[in-house]
N, C-alpha and C positions, 0 to 999 in steps of 0.2 A: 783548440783541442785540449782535452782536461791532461792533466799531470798524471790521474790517478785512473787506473780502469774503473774502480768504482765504490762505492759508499764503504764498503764493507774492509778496502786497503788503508783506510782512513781512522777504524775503528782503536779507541783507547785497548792496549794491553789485556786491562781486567774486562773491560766487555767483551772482546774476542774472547777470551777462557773463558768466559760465563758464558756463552753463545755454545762454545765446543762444548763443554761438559753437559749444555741442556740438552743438545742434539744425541748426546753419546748414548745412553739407555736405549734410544729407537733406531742408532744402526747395529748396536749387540744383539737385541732383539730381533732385526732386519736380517743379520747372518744367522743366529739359530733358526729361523726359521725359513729361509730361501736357499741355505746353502749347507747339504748334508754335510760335509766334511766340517764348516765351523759349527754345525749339531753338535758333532761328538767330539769338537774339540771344547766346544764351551759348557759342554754338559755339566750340569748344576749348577750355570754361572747365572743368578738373579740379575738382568738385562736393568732393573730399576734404582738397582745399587750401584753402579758403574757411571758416578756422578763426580767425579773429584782426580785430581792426577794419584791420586795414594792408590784409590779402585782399580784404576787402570794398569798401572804397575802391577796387580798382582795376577791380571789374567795372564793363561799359558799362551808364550810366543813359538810360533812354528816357525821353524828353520829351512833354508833353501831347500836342505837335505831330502828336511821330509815330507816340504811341498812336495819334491820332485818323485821322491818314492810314492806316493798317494796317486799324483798324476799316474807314474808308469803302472802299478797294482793295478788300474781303474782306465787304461788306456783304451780296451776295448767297448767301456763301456760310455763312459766320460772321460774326456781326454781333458780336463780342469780337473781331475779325482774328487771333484763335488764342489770343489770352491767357488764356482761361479753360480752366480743368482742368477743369472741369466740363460735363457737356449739360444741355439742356433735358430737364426731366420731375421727375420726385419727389426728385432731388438739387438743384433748380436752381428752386423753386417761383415766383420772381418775376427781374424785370430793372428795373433803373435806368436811365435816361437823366437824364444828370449834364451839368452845363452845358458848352457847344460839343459839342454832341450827342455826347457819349461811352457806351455803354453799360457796365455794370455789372454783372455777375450777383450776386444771394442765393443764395448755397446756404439749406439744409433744416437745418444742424443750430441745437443753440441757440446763441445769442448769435455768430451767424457775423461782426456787423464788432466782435467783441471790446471792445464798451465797457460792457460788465458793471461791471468792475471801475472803470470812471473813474467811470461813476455814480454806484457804491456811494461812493467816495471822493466823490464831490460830496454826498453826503448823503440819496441816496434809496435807499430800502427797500422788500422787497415787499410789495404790499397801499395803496402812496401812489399817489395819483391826479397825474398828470409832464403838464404843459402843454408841448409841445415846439412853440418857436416858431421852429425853425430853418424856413426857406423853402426846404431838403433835405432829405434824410437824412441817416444819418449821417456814410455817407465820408464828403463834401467836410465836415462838421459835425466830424465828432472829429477 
């Protein structure tokens, strides 16, 4: 059994940032356009410029706060207050409610909050029986 989950945990420093930053433009892109709320938070934000940690740093960061006022304003209509790219049905198979009533969506594919590979790095494998004693899930957990 390998050490490592997979090619990508093995990757030099500078090519992971070079990997992240080439991906970054098509998921700001990705939220203005899938997810009304990052719409008009990122409005005027040129999705092709947001290539470097310097870009990144200066986009606007939303706070628990105002996730959560966005969510409640928008509860009857969208209970994500727009954040989510995703709808309810076979892409969207469960929801979380995360502490100060924050909703959550699961999408449907595998390993959607991405802690495969911290797992694996913690040392478990498949076929081991995992006692997760977290009193959440994983967001607020990983």
């Amino acid at each position: 059994m390998s050490m490592f989950y997979d090619a990508l945990e093995t990757r030099a420093p500078a090519e992971r940032e070079a990997a992240l930053m080439a991906a970054l433009p098509r998921q700001i892109a990705h939220a203005q356009q899938a997810s009304p709320a990052f719409a008009d938070i990122l409005a005027g934000v040129d999705a092709t410029t947001i290539t470097d940690r310097a870009a990144l740093a200066r986009l606007p960061v939303t706070r628990k706060y105002e996730l959560l006022e966005r969510q409640q304003a928008q509860r009857g209509q969208n209970a994500f207050g727009g954040f989510s790219a995703l709808a309810f049905g076979r892409h969207m198979p469960r929801v979380f409610a995360s502490p100060g009533t924050i909703y959550e969506p699961e999408g449907a594919r595998p390993d959607y909050w991405r802690m495969a590979r911290a797992m694996y790095a913690a040392g478990f494998r498949p076929g081991e029986l995992i006692h997760n004693s977290f009193s959440y899930h994983f967001v607020p957990a990983g």
